[in-house]
C-alpha positions in Angstrom: -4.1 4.4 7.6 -1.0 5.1 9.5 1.3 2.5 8.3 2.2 1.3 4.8 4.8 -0.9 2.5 5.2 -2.1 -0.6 6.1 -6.0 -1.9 7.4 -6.2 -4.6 8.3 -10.1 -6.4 10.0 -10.5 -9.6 9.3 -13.3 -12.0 9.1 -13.7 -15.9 6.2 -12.8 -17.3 3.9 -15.8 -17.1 4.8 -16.2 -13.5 3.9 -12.8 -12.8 0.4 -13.1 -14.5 -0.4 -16.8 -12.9 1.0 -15.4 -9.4 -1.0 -12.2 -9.8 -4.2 -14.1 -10.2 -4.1 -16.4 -8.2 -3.5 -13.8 -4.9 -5.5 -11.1 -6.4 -8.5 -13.1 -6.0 -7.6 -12.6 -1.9 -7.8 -8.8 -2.1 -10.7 -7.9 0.2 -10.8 -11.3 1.6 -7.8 -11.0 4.0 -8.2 -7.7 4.8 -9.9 -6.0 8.2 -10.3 -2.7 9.8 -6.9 -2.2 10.7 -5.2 -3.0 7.2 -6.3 -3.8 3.7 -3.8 -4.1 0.0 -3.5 -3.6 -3.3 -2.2 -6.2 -6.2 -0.6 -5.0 -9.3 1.4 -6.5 -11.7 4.4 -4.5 -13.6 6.7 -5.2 -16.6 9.9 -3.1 -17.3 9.0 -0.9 -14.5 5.6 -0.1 -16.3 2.1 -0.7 -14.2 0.2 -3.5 -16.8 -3.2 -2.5 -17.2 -5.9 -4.7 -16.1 -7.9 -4.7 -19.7 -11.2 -5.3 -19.7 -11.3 -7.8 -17.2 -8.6 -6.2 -15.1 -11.2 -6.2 -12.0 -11.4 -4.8 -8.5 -12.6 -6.6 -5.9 -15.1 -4.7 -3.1 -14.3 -5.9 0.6 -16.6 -6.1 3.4 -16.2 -2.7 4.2 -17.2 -1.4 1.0 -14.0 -0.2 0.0 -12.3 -0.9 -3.4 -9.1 -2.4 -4.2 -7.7 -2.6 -7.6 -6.4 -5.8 -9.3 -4.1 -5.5 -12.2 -4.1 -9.2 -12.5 -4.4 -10.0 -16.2 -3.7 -8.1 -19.4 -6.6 -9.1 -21.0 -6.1 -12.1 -23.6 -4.6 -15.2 -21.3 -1.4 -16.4 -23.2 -0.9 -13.8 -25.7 2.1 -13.8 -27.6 3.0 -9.8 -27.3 5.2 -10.3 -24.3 8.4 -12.5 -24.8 8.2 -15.0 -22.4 11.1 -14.3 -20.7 10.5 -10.6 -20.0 10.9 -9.6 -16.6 7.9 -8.6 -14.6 6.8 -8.4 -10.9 3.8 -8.4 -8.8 3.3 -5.5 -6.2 1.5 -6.2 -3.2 0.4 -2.3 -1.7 -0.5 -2.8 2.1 -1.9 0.2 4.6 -2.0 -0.7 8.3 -3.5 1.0 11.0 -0.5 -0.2 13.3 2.9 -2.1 13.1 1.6 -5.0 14.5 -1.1 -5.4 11.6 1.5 -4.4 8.9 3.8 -7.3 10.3 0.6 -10.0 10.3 0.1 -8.3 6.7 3.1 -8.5 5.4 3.3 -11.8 6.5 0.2 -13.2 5.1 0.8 -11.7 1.6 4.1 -13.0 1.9 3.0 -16.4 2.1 0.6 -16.4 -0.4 2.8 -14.8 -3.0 5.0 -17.9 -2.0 2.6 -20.6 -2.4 0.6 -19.1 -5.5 5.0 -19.4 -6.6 5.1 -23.1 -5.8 1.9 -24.2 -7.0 2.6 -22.4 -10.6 6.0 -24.2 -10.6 4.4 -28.0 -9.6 2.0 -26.8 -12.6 5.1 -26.1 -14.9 6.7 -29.0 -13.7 2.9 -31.6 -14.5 2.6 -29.9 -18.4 6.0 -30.5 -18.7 5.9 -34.3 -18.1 2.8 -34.5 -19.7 3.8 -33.1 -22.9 7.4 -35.5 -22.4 5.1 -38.5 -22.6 
């Protein structure tokens, strides 16, 4: 493709994973013939590896796109909580105008995948409070 950009979104650690699962899920999904992405999650600047259950996902057009959404074991303690991370959304477009609507779409579900994990946060929280 013609066009491409990178997204990259910083959060702590087990924002980054719940963030990166929840929109990797949409790789494939979203994309068309004039643009398709790539989710990957980093920390310190290092790509994480997807583990055994790292996945890709095959779109309709039979072409592969890699999801570094998970590090394998959900919740392990090797990473200090803290740490800071990022997801990288990788999108190739045919033209601008399907960059923009890409960018745009990935955007907003990096956003909302953000708020959702927060009202989560927020629920346990309360929960454990009570």
């Amino acid at each position: 493709m013609d066009h491409a950009t990178s997204l990259r979104f910083s959060f702590d650690e087990r924002r980054a994973r719940v963030v990166a699962d929840a929109i990797g899920v949409e790789v494939g999904e979203i994309d068309d013939d004039r643009s398709g992405a790539a989710v990957s999650r980093e920390r310190g600047g290092e790509a994480v590896d997807g583990g055994d259950d790292g996945g890709s996902h095959d779109s309709d057009d039979g072409g592969r796109h890699d999801v570094d959404g998970s590090d394998g074991a959900r919740g392990s303690g090797d990473v200090e909580e803290g740490a800071e991370s990022a997801v990288v959304v990788e999108i190739d477009a045919a033209d601008l105008v399907a960059l923009r609507a890409s960018c745009n779409s990935w955007t907003r579900l990096v956003a909302t995948a953000e708020r959702v994990s927060e009202a989560g946060r927020r629920y346990a929280a309360a929960a454990e409070s009570r």
